[in-house]
N, C-alpha and C positions, 0 to 999 in steps of 0.2 A: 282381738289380738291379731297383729299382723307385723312384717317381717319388718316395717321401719320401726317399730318400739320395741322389737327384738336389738334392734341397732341402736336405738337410745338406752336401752340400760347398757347394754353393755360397754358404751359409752363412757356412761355414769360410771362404772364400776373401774374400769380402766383410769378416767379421770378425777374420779375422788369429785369430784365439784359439778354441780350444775354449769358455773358461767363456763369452767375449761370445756366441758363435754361439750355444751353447746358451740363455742370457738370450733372445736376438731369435726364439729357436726356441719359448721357454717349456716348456723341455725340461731335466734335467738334465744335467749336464754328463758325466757316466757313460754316460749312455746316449747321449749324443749320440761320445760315441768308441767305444762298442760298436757303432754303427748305420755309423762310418766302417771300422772293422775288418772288420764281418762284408761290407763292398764289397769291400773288399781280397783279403778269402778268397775270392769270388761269381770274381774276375777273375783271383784269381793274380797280383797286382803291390801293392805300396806305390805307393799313390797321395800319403802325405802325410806329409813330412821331419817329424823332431818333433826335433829335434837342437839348434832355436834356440828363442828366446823366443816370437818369431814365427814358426810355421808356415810353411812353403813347400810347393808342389805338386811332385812329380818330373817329370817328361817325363811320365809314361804317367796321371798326375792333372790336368795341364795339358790336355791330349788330351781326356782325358773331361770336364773342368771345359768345353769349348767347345761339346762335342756336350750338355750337361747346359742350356746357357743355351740354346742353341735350342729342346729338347725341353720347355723350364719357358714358353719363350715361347710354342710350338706350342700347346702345355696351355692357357696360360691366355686364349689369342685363342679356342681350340673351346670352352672356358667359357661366354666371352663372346658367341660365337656363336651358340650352342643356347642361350643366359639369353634371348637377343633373340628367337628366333625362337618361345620359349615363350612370351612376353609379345608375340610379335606387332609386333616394331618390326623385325623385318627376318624375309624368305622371301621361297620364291617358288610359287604358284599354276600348274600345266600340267595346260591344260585339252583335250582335244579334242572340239569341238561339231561337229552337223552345218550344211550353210549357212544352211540355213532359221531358223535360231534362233540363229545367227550372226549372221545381217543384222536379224529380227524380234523376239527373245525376250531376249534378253541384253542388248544394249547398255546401255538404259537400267542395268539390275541391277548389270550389270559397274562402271557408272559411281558407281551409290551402293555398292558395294562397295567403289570404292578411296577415297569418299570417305571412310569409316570407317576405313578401312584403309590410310592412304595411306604406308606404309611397308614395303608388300608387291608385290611385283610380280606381274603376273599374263602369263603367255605363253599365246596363247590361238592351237590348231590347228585351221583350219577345214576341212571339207572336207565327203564325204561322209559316210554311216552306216557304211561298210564302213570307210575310213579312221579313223575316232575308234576303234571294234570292233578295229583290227589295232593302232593305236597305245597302247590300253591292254594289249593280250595282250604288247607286244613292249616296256614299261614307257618308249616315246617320253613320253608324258604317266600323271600320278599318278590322273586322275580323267576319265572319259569321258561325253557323253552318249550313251546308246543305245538302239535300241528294245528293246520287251519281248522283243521276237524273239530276239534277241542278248544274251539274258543266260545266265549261265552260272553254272555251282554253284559257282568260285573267286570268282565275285566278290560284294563286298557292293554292295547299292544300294538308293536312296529311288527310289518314282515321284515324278517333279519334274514333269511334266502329262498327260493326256490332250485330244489334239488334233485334230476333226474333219480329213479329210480331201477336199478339197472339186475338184469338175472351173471349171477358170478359163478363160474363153472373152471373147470379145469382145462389146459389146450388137449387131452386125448377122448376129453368128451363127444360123447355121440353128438351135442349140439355146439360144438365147436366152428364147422364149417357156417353157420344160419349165421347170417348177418344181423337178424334180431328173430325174437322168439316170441310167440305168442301165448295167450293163458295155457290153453292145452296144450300145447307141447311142455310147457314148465313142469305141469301139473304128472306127466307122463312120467317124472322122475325121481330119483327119493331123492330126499329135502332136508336138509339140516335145517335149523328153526331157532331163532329166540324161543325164550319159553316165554309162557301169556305175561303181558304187561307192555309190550310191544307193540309198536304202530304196525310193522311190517308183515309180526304172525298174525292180525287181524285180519289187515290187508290180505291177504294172500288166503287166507281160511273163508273172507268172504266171497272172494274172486271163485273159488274152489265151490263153496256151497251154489251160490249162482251159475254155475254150471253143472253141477250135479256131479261133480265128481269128488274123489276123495282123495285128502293130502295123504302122501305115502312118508310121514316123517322117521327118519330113519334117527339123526342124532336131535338132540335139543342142549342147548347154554347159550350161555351171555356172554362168556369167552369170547371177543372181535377173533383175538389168533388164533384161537384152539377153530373156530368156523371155516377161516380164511385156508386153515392147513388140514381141513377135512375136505374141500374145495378143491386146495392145488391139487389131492392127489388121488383127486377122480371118486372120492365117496359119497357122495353126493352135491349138489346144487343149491343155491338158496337165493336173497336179493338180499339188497342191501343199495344202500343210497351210492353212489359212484364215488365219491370223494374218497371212500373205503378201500378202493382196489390201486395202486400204483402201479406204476411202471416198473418196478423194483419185484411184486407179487410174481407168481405163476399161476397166474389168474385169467382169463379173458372177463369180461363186462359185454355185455350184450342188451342194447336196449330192448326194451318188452316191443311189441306192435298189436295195436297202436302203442306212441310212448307211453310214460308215469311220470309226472311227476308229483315233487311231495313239497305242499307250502309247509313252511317253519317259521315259527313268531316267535316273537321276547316279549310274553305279557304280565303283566301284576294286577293287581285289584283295585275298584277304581275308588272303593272305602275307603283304601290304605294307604295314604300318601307316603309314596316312594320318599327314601330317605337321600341328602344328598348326594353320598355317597351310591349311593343304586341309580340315581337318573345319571351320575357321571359313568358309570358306569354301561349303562344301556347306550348314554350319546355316544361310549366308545365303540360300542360291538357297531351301532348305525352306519357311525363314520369309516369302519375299519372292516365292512363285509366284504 
């Protein structure tokens, strides 16, 4: 059984007649009662009285004519489904970014994204680096961003930027005057912190273990504002990628020495063929860094 003798009974049933069904089928009419027969044989039943003028269904053709109109409607809504989402007038986009480029890097992009695209929806998972990294291994989201760190031989990916890594303090801080600051002197002072799941608290913990000294963390969250305004006002110190700190903050940025920086990728999996929607996607962040 298969979906064209799905479409000749219902044909049949529609037209009352062989020769008409066959006419609306553009089929002839031989073959349109060979194509009903060989269902017959497929099921082990007469599906279709032939005894009158008009045609009539049995019991066990009645049955199947009802399970046939669902399955031709099913058909033809996944048609219409995937026609749209190949042209881009309906999907959906599952992203999981890290916060920093959540709050600093995206928005705008995200924004002239849907303007282009305003027939697509976008679900967008913020969190840490180790969160976006679990959420694409465990297929939560189609396309992730992640450091170079975390990239792996399944997946495919673009570098989407590289981004100084900068220590962000307050202007009446003791390391205000240093034009950049080195591990140990960072390490010298209490430290507001992501809590674990983060590139940066890794970073910076294994910086700290490799030199044998110990992180003095005073606050910890994920809060970008609630950090930036334990920062401006001298509670402690921490890093964060540069995009983070504006001119508008009361903030200094002070590169590390030597510098840091931090690659970031847009990758997905190379099993899982991105969907059209996801690779229009990815070409925009490509085109639009």
């Amino acid at each position: 059984m298969d979906i064209r003798q799905l479409n000749h009974l219902d044909a049949l049933v529609k037209h009352g007649s062989f020769t008409k069904a066959a006419e609306s089928l553009n089929m002839a009419q031989p073959a349109l009662s060979q194509s009903i027969k060989r269902l017959e044989g497929s099921l082990g039943v007469i599906l279709v009285s032939r005894s009158m003028k008009k045609i009539t269904l049995t019991a066990e053709g009645a049955a199947l004519h009802q399970h046939a109109l669902l399955i031709i409607k099913q058909l033809k809504r996944a048609e219409a489904d995937i026609k749209s989402m190949a042209n881009l007038t309906k999907g959906e986009v599952r992203i999981a970014v890290p916060g920093m480029l959540g709050s600093f890097y995206l928005p705008s992009r995200l924004m002239a994204f849907r303007h282009q695209y305003a027939d697509l929806k976008l679900s967008l998972f913020e969190g840490g680096t180790r969160d976006s990294l679990r959420m694409l291994i465990q297929e939560e989201v189609d396309i992730a961003i992640i450091t170079a760190q975390d990239l792996k031989p399944e997946f495919n990916s673009h570098r989407l930027l590289t981004e100084q890594m900068v220590v962000a303090l307050g202007p009446e801080h003791p390391l205000a005057e240093y034009k950049s600051i080195n591990i140990k002197q960072f390490f010298e002072h209490e430290l507001v912190m992501f809590k674990p799941g983060y590139f940066h608290r890794e970073w910076m913990l294994s910086q700290a273990t490799a030199l044998g000294l110990t992180a003095n963390i005073g606050f910890e969250t994920n809060l970008i504002n609630l950090i930036k305004q334990i920062v401006s006002q001298g509670f402690a110190i921490t890093s964060v990628l540069e995009m983070v700190i504006s001119d508008k903050d009361e903030i200094l940025a002070k590169p590390f020495d030597p510098p840091v920086f931090l690659d970031l990728h847009v990758a997905w999996k190379k099993h899982k063929p991105i969907s059209v929607a996801d690779r229009a996607f990815v070409d925009f962040l490509m085109e639009n860094r």
